[in-house]
Residue frames as qw, qx, qy, qz and C-alpha x, y, z in Angstrom:
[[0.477, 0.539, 0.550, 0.424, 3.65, -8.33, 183.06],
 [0.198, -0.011, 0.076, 0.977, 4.42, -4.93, 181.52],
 [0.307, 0.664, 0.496, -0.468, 1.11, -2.44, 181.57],
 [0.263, 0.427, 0.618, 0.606, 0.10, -1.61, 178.33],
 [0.114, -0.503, -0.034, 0.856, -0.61, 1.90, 176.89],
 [0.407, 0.682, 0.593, 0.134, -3.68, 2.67, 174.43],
 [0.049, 0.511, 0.125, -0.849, -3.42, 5.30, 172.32],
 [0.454, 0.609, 0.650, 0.018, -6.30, 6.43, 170.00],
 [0.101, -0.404, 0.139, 0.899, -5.95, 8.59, 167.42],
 [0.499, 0.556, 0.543, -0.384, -8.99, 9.73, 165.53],
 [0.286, -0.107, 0.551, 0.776, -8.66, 10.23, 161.60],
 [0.502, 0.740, 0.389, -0.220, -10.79, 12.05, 158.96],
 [0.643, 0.747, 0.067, 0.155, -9.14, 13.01, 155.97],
 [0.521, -0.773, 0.332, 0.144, -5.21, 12.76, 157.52],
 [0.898, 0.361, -0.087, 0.235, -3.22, 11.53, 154.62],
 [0.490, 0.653, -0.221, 0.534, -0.45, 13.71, 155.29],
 [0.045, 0.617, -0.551, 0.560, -0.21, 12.92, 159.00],
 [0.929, -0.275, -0.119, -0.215, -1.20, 9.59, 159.69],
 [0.884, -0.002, -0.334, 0.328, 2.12, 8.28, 158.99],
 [0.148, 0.586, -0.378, 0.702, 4.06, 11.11, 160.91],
 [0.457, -0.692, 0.322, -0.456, 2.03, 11.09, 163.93],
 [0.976, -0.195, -0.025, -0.092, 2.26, 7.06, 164.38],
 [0.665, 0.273, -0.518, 0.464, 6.15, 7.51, 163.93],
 [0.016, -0.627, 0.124, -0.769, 5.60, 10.17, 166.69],
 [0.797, -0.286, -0.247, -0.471, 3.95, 8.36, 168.71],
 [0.977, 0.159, -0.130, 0.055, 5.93, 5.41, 168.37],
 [0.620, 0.345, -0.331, 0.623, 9.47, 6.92, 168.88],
 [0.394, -0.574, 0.316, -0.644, 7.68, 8.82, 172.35],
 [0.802, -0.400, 0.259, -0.361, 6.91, 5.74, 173.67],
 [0.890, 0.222, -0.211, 0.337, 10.16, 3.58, 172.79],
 [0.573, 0.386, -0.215, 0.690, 12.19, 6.00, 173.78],
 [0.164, -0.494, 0.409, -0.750, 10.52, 7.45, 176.92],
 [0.828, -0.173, 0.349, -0.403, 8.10, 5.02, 178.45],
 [0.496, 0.317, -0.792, -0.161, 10.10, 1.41, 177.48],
 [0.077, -0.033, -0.970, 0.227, 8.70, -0.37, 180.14],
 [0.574, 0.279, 0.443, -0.630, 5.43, -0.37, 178.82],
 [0.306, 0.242, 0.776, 0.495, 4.07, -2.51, 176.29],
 [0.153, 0.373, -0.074, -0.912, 2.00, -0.29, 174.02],
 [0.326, 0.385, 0.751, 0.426, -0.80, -0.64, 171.00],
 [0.084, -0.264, 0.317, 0.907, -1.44, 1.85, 168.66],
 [0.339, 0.558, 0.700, -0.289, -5.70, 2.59, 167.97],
 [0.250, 0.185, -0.247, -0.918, -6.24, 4.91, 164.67],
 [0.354, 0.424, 0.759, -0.343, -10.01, 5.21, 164.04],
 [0.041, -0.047, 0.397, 0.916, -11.13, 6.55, 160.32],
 [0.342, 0.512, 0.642, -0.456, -14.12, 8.12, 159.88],
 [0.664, 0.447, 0.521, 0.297, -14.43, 7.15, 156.19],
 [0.265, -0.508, 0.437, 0.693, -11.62, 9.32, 155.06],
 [0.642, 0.751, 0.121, -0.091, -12.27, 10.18, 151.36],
 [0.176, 0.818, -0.547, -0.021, -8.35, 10.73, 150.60],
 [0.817, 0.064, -0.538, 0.201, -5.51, 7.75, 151.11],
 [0.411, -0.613, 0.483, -0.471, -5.72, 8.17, 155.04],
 [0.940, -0.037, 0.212, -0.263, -7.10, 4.38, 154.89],
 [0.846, 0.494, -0.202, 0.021, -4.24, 3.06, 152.63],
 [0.026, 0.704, -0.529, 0.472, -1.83, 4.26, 155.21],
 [0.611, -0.494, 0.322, -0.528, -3.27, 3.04, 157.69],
 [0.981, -0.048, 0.184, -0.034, -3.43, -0.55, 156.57],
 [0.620, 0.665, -0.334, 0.249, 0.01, 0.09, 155.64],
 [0.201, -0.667, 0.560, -0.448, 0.95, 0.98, 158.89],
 [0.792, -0.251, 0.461, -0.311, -0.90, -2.18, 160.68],
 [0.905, 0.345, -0.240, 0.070, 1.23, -4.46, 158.19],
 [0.556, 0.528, -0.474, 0.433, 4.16, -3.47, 159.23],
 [0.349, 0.166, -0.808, 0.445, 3.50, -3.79, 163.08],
 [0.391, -0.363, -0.818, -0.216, 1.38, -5.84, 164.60],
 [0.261, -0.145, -0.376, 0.877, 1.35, -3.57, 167.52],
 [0.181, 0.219, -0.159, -0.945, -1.05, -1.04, 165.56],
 [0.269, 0.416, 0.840, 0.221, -4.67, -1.64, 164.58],
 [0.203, -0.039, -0.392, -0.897, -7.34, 0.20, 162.77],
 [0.323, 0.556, 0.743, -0.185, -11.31, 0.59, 162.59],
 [0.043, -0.047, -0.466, -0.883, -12.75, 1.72, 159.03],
 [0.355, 0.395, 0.493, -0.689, -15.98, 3.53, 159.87],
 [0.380, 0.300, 0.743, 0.463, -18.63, 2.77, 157.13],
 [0.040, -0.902, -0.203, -0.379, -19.99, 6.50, 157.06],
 [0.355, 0.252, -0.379, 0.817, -18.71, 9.34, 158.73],
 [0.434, -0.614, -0.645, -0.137, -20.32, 9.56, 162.14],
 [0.049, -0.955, -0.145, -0.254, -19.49, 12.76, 163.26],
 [0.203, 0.739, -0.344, 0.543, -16.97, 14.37, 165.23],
 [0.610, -0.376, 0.380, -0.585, -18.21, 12.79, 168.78],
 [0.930, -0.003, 0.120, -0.347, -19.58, 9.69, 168.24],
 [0.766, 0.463, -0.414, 0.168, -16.32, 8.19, 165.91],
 [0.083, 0.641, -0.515, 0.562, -13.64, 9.22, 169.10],
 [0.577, -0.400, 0.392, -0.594, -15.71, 8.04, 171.74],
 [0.977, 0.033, -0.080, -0.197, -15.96, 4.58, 169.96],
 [0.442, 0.723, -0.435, 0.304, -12.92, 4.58, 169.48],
 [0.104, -0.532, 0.596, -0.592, -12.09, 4.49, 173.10],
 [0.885, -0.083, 0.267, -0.371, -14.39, 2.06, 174.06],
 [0.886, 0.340, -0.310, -0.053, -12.20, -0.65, 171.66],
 [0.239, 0.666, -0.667, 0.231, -8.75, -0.13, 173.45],
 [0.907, -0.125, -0.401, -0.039, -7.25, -2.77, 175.54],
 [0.433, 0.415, -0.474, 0.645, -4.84, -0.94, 177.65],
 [0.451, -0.474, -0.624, 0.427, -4.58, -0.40, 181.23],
 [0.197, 0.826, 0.350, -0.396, -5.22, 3.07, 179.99],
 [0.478, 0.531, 0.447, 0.538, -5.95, 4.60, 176.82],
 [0.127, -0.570, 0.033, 0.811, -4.64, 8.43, 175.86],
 [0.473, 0.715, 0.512, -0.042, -6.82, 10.17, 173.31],
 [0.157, -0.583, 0.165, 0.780, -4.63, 12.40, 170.92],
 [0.574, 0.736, 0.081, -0.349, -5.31, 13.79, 167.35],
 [0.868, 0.274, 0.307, 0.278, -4.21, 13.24, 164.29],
 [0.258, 0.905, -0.016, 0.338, -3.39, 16.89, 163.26],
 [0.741, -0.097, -0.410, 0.523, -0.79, 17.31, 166.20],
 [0.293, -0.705, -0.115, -0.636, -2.68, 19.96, 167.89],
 [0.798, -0.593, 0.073, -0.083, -2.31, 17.56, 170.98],
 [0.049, 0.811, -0.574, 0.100, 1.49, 17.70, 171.88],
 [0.804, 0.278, -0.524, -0.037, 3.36, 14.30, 171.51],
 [0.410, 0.279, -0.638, 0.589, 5.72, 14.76, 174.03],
 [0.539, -0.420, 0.388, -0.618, 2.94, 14.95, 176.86],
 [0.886, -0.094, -0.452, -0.033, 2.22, 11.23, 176.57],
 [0.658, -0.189, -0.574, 0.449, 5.02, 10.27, 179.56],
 [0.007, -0.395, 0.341, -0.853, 3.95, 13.31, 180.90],
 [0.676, -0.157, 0.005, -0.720, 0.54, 11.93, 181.69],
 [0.784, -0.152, -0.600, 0.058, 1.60, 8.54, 182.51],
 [0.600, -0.244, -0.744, 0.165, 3.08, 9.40, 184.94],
 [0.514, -0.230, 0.201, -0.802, 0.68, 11.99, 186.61],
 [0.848, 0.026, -0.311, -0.429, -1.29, 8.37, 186.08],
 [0.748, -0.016, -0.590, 0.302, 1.23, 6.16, 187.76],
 [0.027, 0.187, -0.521, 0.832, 0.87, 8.54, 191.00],
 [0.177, 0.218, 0.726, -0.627, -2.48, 7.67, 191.32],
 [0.477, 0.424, 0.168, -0.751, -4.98, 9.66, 189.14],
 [0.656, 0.296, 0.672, -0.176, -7.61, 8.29, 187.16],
 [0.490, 0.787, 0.306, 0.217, -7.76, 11.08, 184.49],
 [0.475, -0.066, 0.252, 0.840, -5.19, 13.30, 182.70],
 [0.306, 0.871, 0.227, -0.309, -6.89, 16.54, 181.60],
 [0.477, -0.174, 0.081, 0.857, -4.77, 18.61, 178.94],
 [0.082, 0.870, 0.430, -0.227, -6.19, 21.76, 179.10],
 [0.533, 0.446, 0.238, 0.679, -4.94, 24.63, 176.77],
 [0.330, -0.694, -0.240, 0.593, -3.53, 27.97, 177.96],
 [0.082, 0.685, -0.362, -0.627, -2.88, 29.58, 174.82],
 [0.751, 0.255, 0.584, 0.174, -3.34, 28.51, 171.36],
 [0.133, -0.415, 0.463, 0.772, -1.46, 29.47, 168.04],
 [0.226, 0.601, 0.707, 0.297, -5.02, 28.31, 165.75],
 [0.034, 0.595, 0.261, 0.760, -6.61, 31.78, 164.44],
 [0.118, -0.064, -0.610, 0.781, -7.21, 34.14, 167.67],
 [0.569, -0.013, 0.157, -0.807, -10.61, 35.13, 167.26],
 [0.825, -0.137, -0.478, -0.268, -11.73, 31.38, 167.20],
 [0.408, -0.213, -0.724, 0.514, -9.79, 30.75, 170.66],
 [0.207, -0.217, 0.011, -0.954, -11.47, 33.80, 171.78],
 [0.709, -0.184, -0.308, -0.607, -14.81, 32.73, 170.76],
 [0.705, -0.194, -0.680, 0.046, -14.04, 29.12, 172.47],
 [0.147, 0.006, -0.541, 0.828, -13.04, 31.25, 175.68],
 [0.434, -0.159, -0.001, -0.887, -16.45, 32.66, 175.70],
 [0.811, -0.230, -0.469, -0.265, -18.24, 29.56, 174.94],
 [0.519, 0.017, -0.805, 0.288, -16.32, 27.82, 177.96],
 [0.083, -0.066, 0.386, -0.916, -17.12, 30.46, 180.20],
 [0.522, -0.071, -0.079, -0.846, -20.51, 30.83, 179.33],
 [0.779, -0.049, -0.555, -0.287, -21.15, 27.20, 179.16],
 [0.473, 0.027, -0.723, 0.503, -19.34, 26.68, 182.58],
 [0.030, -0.206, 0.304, -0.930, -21.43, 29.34, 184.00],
 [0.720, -0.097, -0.157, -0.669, -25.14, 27.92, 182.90],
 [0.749, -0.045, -0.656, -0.081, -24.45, 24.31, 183.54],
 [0.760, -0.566, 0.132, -0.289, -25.37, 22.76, 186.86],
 [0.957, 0.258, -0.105, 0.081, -22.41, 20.54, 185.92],
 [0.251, -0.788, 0.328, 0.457, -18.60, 22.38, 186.87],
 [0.793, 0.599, 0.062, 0.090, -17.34, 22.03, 182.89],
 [0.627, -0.249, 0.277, 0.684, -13.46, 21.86, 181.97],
 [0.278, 0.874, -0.174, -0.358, -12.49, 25.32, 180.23],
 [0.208, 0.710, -0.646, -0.190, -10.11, 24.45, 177.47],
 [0.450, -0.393, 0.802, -0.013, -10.56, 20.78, 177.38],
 [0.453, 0.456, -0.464, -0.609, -10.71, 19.10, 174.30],
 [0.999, -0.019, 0.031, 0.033, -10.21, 15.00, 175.00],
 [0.547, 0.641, -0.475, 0.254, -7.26, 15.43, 174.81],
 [0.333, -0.614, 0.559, -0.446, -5.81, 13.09, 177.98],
 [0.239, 0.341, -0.873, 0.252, -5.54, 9.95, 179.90],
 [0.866, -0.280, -0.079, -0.406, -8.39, 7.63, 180.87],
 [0.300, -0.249, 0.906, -0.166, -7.61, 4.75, 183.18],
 [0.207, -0.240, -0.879, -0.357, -9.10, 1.17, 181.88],
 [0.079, -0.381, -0.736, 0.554, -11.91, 1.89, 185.08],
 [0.181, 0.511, 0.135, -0.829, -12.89, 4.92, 183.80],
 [0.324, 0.143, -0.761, -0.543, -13.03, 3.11, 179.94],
 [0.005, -0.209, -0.946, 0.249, -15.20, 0.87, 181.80],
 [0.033, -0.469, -0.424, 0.774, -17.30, 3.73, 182.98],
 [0.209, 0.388, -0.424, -0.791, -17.63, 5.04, 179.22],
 [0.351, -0.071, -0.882, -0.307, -18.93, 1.44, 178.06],
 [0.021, -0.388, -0.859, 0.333, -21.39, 1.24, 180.70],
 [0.249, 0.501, 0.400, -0.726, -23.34, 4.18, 179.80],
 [0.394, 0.359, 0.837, 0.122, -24.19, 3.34, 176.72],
 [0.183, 0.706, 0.304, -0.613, -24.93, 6.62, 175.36],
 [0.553, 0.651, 0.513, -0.077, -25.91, 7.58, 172.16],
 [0.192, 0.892, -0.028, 0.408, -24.82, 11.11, 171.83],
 [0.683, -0.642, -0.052, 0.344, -21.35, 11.53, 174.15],
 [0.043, 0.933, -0.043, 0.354, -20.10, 14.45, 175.08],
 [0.795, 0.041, -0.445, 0.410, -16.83, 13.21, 176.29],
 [0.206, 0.322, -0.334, 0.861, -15.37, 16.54, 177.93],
 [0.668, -0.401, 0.121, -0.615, -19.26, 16.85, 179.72],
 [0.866, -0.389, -0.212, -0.232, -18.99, 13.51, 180.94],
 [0.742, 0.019, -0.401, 0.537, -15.48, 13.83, 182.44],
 [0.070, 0.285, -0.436, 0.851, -16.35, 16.39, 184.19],
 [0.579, -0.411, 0.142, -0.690, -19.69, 14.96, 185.56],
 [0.956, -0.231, -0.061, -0.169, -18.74, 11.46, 186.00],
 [0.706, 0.435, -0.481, 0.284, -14.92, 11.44, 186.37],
 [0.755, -0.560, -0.156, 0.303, -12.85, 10.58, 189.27],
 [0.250, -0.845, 0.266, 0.390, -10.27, 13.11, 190.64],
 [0.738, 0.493, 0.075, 0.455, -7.99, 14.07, 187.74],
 [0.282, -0.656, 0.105, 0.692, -5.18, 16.38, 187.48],
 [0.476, 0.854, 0.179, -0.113, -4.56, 18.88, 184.79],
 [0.356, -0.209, 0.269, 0.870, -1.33, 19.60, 182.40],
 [0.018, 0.786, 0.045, -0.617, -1.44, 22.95, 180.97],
 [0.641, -0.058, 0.461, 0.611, -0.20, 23.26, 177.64],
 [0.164, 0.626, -0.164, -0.745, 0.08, 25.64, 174.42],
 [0.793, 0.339, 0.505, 0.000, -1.75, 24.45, 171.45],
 [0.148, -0.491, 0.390, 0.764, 0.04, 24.43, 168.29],
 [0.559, 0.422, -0.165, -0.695, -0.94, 24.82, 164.71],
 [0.943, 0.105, 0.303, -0.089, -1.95, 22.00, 162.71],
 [0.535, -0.436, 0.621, 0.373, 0.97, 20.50, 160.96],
 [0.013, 0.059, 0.724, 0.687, -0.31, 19.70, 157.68],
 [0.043, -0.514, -0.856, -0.032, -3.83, 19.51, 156.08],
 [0.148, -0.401, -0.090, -0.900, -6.51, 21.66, 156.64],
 [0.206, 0.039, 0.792, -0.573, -9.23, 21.44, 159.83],
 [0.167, -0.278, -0.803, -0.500, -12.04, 20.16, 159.02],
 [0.026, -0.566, -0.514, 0.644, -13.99, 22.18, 161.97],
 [0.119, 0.387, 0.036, 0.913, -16.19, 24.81, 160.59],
 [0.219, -0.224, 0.257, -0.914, -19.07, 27.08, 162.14],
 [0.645, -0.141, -0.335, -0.672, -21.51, 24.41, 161.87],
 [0.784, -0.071, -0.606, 0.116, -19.72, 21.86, 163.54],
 [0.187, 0.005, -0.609, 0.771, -18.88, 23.95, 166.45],
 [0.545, -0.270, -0.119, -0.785, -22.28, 24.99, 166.43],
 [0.787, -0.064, -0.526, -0.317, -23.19, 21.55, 166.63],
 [0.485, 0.041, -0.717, 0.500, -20.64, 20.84, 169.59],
 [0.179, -0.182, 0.139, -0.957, -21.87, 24.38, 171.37],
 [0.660, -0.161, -0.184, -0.710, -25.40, 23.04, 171.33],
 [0.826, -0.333, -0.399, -0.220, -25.09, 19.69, 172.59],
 [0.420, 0.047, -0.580, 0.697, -23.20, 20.44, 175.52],
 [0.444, -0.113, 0.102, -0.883, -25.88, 23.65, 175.88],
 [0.760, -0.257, -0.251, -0.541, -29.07, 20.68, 175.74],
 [0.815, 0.039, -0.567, 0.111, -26.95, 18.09, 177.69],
 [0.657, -0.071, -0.504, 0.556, -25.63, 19.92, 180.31],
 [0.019, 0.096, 0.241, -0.966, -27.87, 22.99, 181.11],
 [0.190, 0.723, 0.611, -0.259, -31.73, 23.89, 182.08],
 [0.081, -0.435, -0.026, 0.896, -30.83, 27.59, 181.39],
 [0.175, -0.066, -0.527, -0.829, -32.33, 27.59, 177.87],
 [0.310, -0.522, -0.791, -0.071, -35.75, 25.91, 179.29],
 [0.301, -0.751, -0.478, 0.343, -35.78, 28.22, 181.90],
 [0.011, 0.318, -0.009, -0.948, -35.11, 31.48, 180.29],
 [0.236, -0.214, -0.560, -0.765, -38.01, 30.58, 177.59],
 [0.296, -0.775, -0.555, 0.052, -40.73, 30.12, 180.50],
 [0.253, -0.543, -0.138, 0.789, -39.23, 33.81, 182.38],
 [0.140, 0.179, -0.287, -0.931, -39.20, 35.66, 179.23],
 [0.305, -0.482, -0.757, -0.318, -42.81, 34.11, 178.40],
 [0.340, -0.686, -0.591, 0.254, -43.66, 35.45, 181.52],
 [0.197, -0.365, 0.161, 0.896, -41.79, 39.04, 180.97],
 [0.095, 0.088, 0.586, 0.800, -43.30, 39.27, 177.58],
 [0.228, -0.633, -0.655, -0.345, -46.88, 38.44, 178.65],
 [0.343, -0.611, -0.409, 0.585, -46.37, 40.80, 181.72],
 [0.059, -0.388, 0.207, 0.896, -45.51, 43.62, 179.45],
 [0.164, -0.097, -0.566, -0.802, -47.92, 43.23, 176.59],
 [0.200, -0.675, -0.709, -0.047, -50.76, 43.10, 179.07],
 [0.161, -0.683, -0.230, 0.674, -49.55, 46.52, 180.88],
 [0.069, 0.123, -0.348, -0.927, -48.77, 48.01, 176.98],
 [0.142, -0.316, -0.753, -0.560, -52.61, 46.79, 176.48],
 [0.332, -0.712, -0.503, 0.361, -53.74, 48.41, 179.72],
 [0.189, -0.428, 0.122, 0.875, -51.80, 51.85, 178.59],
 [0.050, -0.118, -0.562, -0.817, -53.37, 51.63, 175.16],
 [0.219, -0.563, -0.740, -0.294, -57.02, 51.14, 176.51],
 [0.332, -0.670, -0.429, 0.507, -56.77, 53.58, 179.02],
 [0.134, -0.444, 0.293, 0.836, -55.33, 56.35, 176.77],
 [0.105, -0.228, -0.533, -0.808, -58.09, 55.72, 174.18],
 [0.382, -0.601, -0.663, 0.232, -60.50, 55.79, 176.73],
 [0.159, -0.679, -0.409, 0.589, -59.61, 59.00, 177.85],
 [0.063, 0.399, -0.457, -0.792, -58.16, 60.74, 174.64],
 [0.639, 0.433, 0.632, -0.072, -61.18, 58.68, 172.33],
 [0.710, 0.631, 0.271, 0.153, -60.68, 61.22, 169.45],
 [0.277, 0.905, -0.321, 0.033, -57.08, 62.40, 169.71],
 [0.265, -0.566, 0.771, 0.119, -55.19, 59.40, 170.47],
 [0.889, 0.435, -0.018, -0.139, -54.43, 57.55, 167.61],
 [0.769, -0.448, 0.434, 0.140, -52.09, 54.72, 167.46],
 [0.574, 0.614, -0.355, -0.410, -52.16, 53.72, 164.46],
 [0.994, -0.092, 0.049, 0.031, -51.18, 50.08, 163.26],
 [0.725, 0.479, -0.482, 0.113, -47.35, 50.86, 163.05],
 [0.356, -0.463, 0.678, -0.446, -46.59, 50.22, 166.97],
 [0.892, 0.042, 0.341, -0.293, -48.74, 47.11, 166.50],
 [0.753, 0.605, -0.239, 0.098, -46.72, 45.74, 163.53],
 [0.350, 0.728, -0.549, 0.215, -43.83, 46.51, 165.12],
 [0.569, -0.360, 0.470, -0.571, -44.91, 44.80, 168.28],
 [0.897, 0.164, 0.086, -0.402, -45.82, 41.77, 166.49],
 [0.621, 0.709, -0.332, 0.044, -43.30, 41.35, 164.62],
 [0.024, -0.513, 0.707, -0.486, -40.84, 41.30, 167.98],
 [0.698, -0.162, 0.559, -0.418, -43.07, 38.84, 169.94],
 [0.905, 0.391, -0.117, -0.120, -42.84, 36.74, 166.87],
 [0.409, 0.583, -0.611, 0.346, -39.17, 36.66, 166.91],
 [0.226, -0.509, 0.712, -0.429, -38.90, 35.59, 170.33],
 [0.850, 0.129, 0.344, -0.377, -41.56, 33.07, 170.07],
 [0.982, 0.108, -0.142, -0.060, -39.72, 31.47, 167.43],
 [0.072, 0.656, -0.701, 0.270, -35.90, 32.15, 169.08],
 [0.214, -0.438, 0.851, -0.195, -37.32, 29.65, 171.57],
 [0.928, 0.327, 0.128, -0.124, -39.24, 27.10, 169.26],
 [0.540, 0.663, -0.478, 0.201, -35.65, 26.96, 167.86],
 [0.013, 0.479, -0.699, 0.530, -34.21, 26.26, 171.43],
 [0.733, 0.002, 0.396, -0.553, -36.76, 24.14, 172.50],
 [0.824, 0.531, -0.170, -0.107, -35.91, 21.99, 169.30],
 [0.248, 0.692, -0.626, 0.260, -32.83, 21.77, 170.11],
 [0.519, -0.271, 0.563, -0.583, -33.60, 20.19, 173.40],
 [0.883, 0.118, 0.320, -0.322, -35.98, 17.32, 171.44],
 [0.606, 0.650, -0.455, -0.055, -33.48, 16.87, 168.85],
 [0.055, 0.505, -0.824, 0.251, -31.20, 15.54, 171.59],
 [0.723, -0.010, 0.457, -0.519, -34.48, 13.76, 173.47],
 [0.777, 0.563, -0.129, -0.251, -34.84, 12.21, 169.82],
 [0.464, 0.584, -0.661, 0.079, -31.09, 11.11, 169.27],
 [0.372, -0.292, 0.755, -0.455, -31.34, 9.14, 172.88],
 [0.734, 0.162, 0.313, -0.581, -34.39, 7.78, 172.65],
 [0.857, 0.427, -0.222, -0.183, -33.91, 6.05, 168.93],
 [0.484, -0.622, 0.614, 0.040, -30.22, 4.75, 170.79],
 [0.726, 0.663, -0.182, 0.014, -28.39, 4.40, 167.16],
 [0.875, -0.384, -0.070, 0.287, -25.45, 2.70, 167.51],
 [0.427, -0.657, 0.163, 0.600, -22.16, 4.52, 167.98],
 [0.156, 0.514, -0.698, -0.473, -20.46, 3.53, 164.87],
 [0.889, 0.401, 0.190, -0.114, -21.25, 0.98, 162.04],
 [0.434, -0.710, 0.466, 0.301, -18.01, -0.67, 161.55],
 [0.555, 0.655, -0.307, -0.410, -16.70, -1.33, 158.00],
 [0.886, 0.138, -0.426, 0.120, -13.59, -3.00, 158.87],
 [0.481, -0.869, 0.049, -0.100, -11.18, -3.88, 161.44],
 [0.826, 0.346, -0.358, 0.265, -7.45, -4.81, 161.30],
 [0.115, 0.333, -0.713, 0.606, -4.80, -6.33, 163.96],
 [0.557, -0.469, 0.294, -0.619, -7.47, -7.43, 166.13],
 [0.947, 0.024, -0.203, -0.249, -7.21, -10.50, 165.62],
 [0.792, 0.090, -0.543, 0.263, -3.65, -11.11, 165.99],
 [0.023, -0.455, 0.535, -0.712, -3.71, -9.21, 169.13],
 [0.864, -0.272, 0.143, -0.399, -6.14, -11.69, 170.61],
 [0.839, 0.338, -0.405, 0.130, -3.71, -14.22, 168.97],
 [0.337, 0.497, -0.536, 0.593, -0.93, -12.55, 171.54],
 [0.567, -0.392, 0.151, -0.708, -3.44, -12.22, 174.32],
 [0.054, 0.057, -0.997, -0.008, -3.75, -16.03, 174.03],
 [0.452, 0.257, 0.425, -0.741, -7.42, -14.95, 173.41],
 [0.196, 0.369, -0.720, -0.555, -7.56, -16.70, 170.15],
 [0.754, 0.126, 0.441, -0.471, -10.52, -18.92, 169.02],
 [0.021, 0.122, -0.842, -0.525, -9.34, -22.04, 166.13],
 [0.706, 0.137, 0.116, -0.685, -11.89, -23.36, 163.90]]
């Protein structure tokens, strides 16, 4: 039997390049990989535009192609990851909708994947999106590769090649909150990396802003590093180490000076004021931390699925089919 090729492609508001990428897609893997059989995964995370109308357009027209219509949009993380968990291939390749993730790597990564390796990385060497936001993501990687106890891909988006094993791997842990790019680098098996240059988004607009990278930034930062825990106990200690010697300087010096040293209350003010700030920098960071504790703990499911189409008759092909 031919092996079969998943690919997922995540959607959020994509009218104007659902149907492009799936031709894209579609005419890469007819026309370079034919001796694979193939099915086509688009996931919408309740699209407000006619992404959805496409979609079930598309999965009419071949049977090949299916769909999940998320009943809320469940973030950036959580929608992808399900996503993956559904395929049915002997391995599934995560690309976007926006064609940020290059089309034409797909038989590049098979067959890195038919030599052996579990995972496909594509990792980005350059990107034509706005330069001070690749910048900024340089930094974060760096920084985030440095604190974590974890070795983190720089430049890796999801964008790559799971074997079904490793899908396996994903469904067993059961997590809540996954952090796909942290958990392929702490739980994946030897992978290999292609390189590429990201281009711009084809149509549309991104739907990334500062909050949502915030949002990414942070749970990688509470998931995959002490560092924040353990700079707020050091600087606790720093802070109380110093405001016990500036309260030894100030009692000695009115001690000896009693009626010509005068402090007065703006050093004290100003003093406050700073120990406040820090005190709540890491109540803020410390939050952060329980927030994630919190999102585990209550273990909400992934997605809340709306609807699903093709699955059925692909059990039908399977000869997985149930009559009533």
């Amino acid at each position: 039997m031919k092996k079969k090729i998943s690919i997922m492609i995540p959607c959020y508001n994509e009218e104007e390049n659902a149907r492009p990428i799936y031709e894209a897609v579609k005419d890469e893997l007819e026309r370079e990989l034919p001796g694979y059989d193939y099915e086509i995964l688009f996931i919408d995370n309740k699209s407000t535009d006619g992404t959805r109308r496409i979609i079930e357009k598309i999965c009419e027209e071949n049977p090949k192609v299916k769909g999940i219509f998320n009943a809320k949009n469940f973030g950036q993380f959580n929608s992808p990851y399900y996503g993956i968990l559904q395929t049915t291939g002997d391995c599934t390749i995560s690309i976007c909708a926006d064609f940020q993730d290059p089309v034409d790597l797909i038989p590049v990564f098979v067959r890195e994947w038919e030599k052996g390796y579990k995972i496909v990385c594509g990792i980005k060497t350059s990107s034509k999106e706005n330069r001070l936001v690749y910048f900024l993501r340089s930094c974060y990687y760096k920084a985030i590769k440095k604190m974590s106890s974890v070795e983190q891909i720089e430049h890796f988006t999801g964008f790559g090649l799971y074997d079904k094993s490793f899908v396996q791997v994903l469904r067993d842990l059961k997590d809540p909150t996954p952090f796909i790019r942290g958990i392929v680098a702490e739980l994946g098996y030897e992978r290999k990396d292609i390189e590429y240059t990201q281009p711009q988004r084809r149509a549309g607009k991104t739907h990334n802003n500062w909050y949502s990278l915030y949002d990414a930034a942070m749970l990688s930062f509470t998931s995959y590093t002490k560092v924040g825990l353990r700079l707020a106990t050091f600087a606790g200690f720093l802070v109380s180490g110093i405001s016990f010697l500036l309260a030894l300087v100030y009692l000695v010096m009115k001690l000896v000076y009693w009626d010509r040293f005068i402090a007065g209350s703006a050093p004290m003010l100003i003093l406050t004021c700073f120990f406040g700030g820090v005190q709540l920098f890491f109540i803020g960071l410390l939050g952060e931390y329980i927030m994630s504790m919190n999102a585990r703990i209550m273990n909400r499911p992934l997605v809340v699925e709306e609807k699903r189409l093709n699955f059925e008759k692909q059990e039908e092909r399977d000869g997985k089919g149930t009559k009533d």
